[in-house]
C-alpha beads as a LAMMPS data file, in Angstrom:
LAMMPS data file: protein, C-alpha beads

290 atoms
287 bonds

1 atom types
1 bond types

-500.0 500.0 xlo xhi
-500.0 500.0 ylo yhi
-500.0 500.0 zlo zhi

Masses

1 110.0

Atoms # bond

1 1 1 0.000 0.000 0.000
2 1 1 1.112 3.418 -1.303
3 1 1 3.087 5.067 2.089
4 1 1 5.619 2.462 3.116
5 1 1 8.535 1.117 1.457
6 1 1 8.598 -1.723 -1.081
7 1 1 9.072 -4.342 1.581
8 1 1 6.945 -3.235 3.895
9 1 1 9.775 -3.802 6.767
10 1 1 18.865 -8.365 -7.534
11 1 1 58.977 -13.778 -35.409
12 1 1 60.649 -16.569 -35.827
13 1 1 62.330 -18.852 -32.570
14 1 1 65.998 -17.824 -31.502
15 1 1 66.835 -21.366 -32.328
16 1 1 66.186 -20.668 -35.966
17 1 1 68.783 -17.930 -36.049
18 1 1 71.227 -20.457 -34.490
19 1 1 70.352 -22.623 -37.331
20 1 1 71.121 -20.097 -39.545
21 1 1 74.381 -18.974 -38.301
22 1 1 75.224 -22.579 -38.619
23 1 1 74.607 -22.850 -42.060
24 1 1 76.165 -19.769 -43.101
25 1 1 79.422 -20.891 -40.906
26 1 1 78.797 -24.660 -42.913
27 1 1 79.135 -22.516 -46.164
28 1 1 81.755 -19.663 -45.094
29 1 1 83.817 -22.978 -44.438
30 1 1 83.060 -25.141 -48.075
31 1 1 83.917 -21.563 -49.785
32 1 1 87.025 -20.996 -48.084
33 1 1 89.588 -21.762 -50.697
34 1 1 87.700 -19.503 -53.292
35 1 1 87.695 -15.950 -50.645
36 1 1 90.624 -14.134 -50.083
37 1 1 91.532 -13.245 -46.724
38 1 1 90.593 -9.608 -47.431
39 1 1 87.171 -10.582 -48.615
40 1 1 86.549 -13.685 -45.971
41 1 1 86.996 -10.696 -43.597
42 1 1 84.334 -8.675 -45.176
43 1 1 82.170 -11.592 -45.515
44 1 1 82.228 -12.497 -41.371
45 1 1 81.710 -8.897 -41.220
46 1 1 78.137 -9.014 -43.453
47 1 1 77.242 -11.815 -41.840
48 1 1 77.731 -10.826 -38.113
49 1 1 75.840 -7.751 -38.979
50 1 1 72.740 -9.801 -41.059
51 1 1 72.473 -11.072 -37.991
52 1 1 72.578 -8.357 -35.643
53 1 1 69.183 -6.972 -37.715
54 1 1 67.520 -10.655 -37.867
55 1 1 68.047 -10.507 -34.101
56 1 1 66.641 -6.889 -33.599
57 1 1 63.931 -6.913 -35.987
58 1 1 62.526 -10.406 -34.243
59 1 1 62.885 -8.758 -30.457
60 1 1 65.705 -10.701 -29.565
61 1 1 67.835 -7.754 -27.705
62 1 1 68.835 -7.711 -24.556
63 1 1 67.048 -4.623 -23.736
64 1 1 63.519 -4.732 -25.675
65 1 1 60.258 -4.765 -23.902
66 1 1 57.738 -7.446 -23.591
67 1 1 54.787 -6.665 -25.549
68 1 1 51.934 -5.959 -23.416
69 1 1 49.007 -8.586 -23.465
70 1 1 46.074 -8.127 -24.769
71 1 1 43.423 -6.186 -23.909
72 1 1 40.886 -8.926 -22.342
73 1 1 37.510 -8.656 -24.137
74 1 1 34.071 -6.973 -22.281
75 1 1 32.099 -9.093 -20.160
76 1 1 29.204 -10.100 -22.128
77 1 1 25.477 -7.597 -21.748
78 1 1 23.320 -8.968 -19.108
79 1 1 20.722 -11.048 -20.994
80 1 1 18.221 -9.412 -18.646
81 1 1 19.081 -5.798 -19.514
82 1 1 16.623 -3.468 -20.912
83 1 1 13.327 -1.249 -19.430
84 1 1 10.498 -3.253 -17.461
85 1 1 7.187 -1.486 -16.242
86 1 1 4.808 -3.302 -14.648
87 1 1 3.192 -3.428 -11.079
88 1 1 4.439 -5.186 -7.353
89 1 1 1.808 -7.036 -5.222
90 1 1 1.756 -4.526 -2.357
91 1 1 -0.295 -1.816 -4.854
92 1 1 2.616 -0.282 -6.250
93 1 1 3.415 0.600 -9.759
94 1 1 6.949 0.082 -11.207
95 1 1 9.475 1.190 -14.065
96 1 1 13.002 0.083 -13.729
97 1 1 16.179 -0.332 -15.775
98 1 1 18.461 -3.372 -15.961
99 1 1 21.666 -1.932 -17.630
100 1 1 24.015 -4.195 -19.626
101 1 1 26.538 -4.510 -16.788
102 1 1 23.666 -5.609 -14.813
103 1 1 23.243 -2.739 -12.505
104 1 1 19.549 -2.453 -11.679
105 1 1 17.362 0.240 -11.083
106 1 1 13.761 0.373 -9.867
107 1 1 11.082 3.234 -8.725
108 1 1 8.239 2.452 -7.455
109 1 1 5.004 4.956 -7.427
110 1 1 1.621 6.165 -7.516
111 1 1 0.684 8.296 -9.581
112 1 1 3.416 10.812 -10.356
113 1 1 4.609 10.681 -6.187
114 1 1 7.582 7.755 -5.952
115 1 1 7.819 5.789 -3.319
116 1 1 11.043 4.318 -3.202
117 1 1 13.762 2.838 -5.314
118 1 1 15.559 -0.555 -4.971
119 1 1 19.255 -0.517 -6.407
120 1 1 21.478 -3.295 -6.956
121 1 1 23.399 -5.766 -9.520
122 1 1 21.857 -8.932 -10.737
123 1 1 23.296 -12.067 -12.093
124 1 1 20.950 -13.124 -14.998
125 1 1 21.808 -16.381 -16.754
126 1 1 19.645 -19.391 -17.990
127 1 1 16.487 -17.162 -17.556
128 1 1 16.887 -16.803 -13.790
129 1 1 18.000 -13.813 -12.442
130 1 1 19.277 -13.171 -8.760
131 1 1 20.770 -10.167 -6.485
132 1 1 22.185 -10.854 -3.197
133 1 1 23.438 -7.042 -2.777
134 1 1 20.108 -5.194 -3.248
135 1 1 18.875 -1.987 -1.098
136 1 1 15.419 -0.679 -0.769
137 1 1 15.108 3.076 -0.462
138 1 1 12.039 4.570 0.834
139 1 1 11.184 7.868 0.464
140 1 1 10.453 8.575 3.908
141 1 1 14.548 7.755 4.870
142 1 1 14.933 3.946 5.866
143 1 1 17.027 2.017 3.583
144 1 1 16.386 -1.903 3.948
145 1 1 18.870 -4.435 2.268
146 1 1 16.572 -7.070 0.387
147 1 1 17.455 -9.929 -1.994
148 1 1 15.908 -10.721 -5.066
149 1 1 14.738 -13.675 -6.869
150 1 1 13.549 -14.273 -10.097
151 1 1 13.152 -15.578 -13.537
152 1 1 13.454 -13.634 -16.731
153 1 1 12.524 -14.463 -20.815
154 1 1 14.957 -12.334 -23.041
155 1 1 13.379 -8.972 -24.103
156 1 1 9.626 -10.259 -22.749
157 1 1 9.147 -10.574 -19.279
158 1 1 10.668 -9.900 -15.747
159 1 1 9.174 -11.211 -12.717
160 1 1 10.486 -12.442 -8.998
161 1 1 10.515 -11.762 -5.095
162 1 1 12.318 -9.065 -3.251
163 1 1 12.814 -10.444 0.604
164 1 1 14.341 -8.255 3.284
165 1 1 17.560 -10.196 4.315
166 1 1 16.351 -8.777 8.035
167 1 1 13.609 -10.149 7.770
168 1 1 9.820 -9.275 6.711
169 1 1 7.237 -9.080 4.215
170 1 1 8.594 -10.340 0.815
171 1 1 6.895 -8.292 -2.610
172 1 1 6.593 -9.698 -5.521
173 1 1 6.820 -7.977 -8.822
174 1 1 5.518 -8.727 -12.496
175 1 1 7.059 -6.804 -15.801
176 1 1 7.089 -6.449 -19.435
177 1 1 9.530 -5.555 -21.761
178 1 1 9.800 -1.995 -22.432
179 1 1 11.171 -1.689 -26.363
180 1 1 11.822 1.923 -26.155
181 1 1 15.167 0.785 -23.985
182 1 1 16.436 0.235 -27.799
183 1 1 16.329 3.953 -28.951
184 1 1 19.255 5.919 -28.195
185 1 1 19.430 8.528 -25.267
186 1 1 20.287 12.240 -26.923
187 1 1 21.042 15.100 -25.474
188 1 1 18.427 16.992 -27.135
189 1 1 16.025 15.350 -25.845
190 1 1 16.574 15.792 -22.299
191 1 1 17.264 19.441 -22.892
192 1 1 14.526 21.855 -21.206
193 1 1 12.740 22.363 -18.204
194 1 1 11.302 19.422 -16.108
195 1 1 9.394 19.952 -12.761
196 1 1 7.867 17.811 -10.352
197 1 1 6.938 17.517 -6.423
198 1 1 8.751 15.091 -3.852
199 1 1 6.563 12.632 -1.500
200 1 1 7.171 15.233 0.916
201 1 1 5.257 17.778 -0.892
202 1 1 8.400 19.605 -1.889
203 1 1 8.213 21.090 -5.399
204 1 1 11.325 21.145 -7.644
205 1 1 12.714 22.263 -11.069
206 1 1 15.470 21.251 -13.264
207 1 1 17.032 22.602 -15.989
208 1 1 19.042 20.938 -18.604
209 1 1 21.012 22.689 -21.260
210 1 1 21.954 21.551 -24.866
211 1 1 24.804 20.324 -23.594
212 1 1 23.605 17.874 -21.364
213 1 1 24.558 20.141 -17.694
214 1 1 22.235 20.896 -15.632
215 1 1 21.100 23.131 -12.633
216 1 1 18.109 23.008 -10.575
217 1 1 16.478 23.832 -6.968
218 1 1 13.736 22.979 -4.382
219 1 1 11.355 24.507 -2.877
220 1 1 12.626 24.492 -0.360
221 1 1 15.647 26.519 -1.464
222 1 1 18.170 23.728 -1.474
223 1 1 20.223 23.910 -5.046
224 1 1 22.134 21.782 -6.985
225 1 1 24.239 20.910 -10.325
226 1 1 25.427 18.362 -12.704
227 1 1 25.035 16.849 -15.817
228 1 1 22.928 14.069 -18.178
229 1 1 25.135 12.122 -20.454
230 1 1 24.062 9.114 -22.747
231 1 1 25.845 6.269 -21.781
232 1 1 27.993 4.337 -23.770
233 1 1 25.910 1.641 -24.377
234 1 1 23.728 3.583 -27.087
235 1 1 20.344 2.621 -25.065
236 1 1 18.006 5.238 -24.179
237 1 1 19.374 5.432 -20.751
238 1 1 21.733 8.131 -19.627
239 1 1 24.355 8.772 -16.986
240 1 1 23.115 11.271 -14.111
241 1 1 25.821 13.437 -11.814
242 1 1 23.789 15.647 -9.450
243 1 1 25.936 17.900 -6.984
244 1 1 24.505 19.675 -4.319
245 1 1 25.178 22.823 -3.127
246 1 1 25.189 22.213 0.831
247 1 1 22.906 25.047 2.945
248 1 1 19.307 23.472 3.731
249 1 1 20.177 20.380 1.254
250 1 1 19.760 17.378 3.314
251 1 1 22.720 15.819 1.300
252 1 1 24.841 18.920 2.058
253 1 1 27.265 19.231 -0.462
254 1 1 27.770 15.410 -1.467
255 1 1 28.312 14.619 -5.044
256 1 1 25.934 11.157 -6.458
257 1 1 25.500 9.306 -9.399
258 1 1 22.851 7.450 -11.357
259 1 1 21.087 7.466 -14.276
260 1 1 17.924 9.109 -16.115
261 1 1 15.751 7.641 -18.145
262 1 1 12.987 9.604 -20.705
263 1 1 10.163 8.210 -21.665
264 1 1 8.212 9.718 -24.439
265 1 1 8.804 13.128 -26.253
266 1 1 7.730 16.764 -26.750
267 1 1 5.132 17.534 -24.132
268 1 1 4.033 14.422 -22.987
269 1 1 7.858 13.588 -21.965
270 1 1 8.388 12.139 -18.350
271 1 1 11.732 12.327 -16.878
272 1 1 12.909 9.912 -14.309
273 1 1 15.977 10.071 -12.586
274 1 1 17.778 8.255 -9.219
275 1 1 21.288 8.452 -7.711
276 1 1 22.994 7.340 -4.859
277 1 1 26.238 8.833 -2.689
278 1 1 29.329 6.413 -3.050
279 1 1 28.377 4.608 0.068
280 1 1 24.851 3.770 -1.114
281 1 1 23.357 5.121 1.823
282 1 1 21.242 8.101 0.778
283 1 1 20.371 10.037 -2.930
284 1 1 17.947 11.398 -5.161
285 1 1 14.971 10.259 -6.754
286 1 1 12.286 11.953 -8.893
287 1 1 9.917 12.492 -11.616
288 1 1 9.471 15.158 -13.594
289 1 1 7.252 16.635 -16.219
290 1 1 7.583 19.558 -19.126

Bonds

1 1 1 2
2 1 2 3
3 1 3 4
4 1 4 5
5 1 5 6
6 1 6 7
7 1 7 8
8 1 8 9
9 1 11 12
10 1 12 13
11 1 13 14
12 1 14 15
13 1 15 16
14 1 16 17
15 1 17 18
16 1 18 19
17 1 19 20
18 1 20 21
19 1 21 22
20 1 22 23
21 1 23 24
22 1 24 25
23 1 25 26
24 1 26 27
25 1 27 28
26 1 28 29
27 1 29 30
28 1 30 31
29 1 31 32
30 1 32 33
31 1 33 34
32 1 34 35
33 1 35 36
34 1 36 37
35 1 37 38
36 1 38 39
37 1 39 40
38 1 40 41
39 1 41 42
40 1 42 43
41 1 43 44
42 1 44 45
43 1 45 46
44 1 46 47
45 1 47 48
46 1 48 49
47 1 49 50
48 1 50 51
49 1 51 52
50 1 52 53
51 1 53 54
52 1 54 55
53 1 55 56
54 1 56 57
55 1 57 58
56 1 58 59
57 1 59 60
58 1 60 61
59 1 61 62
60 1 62 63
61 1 63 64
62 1 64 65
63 1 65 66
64 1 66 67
65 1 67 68
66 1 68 69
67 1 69 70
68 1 70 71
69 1 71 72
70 1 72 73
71 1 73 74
72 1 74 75
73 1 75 76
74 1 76 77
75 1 77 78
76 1 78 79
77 1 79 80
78 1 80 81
79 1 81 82
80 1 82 83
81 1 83 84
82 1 84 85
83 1 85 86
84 1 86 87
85 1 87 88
86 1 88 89
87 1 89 90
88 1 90 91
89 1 91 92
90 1 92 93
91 1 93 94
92 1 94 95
93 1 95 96
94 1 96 97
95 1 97 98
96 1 98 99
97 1 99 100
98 1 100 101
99 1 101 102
100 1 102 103
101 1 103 104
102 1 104 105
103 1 105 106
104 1 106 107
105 1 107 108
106 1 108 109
107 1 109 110
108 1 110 111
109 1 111 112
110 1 112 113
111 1 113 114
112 1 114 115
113 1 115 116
114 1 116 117
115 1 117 118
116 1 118 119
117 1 119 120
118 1 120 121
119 1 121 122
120 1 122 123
121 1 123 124
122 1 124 125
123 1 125 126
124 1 126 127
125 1 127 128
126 1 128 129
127 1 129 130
128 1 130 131
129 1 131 132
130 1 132 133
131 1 133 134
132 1 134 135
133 1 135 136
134 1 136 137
135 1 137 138
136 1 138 139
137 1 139 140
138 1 140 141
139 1 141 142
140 1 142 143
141 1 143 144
142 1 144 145
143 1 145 146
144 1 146 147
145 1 147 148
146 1 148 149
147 1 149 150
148 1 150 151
149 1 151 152
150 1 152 153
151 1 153 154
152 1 154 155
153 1 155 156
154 1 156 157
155 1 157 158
156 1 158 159
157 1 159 160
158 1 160 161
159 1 161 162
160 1 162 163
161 1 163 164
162 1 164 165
163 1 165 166
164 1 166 167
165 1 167 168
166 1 168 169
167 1 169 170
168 1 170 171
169 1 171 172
170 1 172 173
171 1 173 174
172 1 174 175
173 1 175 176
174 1 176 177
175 1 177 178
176 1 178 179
177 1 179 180
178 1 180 181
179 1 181 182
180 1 182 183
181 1 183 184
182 1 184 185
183 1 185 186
184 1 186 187
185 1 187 188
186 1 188 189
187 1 189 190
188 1 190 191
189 1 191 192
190 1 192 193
191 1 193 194
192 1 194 195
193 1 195 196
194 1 196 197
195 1 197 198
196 1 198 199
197 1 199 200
198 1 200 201
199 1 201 202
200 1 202 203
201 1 203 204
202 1 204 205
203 1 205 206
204 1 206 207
205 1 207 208
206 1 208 209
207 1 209 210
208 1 210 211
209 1 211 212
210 1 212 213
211 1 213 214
212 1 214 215
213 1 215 216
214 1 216 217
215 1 217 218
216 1 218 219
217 1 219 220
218 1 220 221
219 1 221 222
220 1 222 223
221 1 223 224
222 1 224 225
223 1 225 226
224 1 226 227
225 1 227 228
226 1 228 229
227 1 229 230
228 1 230 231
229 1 231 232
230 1 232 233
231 1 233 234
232 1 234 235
233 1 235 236
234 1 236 237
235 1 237 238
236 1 238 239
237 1 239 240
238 1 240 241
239 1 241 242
240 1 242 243
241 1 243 244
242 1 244 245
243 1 245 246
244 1 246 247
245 1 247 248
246 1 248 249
247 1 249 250
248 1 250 251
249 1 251 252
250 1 252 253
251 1 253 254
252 1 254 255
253 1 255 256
254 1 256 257
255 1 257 258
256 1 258 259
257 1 259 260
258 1 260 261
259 1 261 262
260 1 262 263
261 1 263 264
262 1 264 265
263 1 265 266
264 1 266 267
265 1 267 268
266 1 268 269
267 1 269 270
268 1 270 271
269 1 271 272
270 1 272 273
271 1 273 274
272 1 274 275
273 1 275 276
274 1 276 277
275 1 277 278
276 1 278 279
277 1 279 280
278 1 280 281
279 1 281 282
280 1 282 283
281 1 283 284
282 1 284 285
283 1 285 286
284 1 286 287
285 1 287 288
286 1 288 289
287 1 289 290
């Protein structure tokens, strides 16, 4: 039910150039009687320094470097990644993001008001996907470390349990696929104004410039900073930096990171965005409108 948290209390071998100086030393010798001493001299000479260049050109000095290894290859995408909406069994509604590292991201809401978020990385493989490191943030301030458990058909459906590793009421949670995770996040589209008002009842505004940075402030005069960037993976999700600007922020001045997600365009465009601090134990989530 809409006012408590999701869980209620996821080159060649030296040895060949040995063989080679062998041979030429095999013919320097059956030649002998036709070279004069002059020209056996200059012959050595050519062949010592032949060699010299076979050895440097195959890295056979004493001082070269090791070539470096290489570069292992990325870890394969999560099977499981992409956008799922769908609804949990306590009442909620839900949109979340499973990125292709496996990172996981989840609001739930009502209406336009969130609830909470839960946060982790998931394992997905042979249509089962589990988290052992998950966290549950409520709006209202408690954080609640959960597990989750679930099963998964490639680009279709997402579905499983999240369990408070505490202890308490387990919530289950049923999604679809979401094929607008396939369109690629642009900066132009997240340019403009977005507002939106916080489960406390705080009202807020942020503003994004062409450029992806963006500034923005509460009502209740706490201000921030930072910037949208699409990530990498050419996915309509982007990378979120938010930096706040310390005075009546409840963060103070601590920097976090996340990731935004748009979905739709023009007018009807709804921003959502979360981030956490480095130690995972407080950030920023929100909705916002044009």
């Amino acid at each position: 039910m809409p006012g408590a948290g999701l869980t209620g209390r996821a080159c060649p071998r030296p040895s060949r150039i040995d063989g080679m100086a062998r041979v030429m030393s095999l013919r320097g010798a059956i030649l002998r009687p036709l070279v004069a001493p002059e020209e056996e001299t200059m012959t050595i000479r050519s062949i010592a320094i032949a060699l010299a260049f076979v050895v440097a050109g195959c890295g056979g000095g004493g001082d070269s470097a090791a070539p470096p290894p290489p570069a292992s290859p990325p870890p394969p995408a999560s099977p499981a990644q992409g956008f799922w909406v769908g609804t949990t069994s306590n009442g909620y509604d839900t949109l979340g993001a499973v990125l292709e590292n496996g990172e996981y991201w989840f609001m739930y809401y009502a209406g336009n008001v969130i609830y909470g978020v839960v946060q982790g990385t998931g394992s997905a493989s042979n249509g089962n996907f589990t988290s052992t490191d998950g966290l549950d943030f409520w709006a209202s301030g408690y954080v609640v470390p959960v597990t989750v458990s679930g099963s998964y058909r490639e680009r279709v459906s997402l579905q499983g349990v999240v369990t408070p590793r505490a202890g308490g009421s387990a919530v289950s949670f049923a999604t679809a696929y979401d094929a607008r995770y396939d369109s690629s996040a642009t900066l132009a589209a997240a340019a403009g104004t977005w507002r939106g008002v916080l489960r406390s009842g705080e009202s807020f505004r942020i503003d994004v410039a062409a450029d992806g940075s963006l500034t923005g402030a509460g009502s209740s005069g706490c201000t921030f900073a930072g910037a949208v960037v699409p990530r990498p993976s050419g996915k309509a999700v982007y990378n979120l930096t938010v930096r706040f600007n310390g005075g009546v922020c409840l963060l103070g001045t601590q920097t976090i990171n996340g990731i935004a997600a748009i979905v739709g365009a023009g007018a009807s465009a709804v921003l959502y965005a979360a981030a956490l601090n480095g130690a995972r134990s407080a950030g920023f989530v929100v909705i916002g409108t044009r």
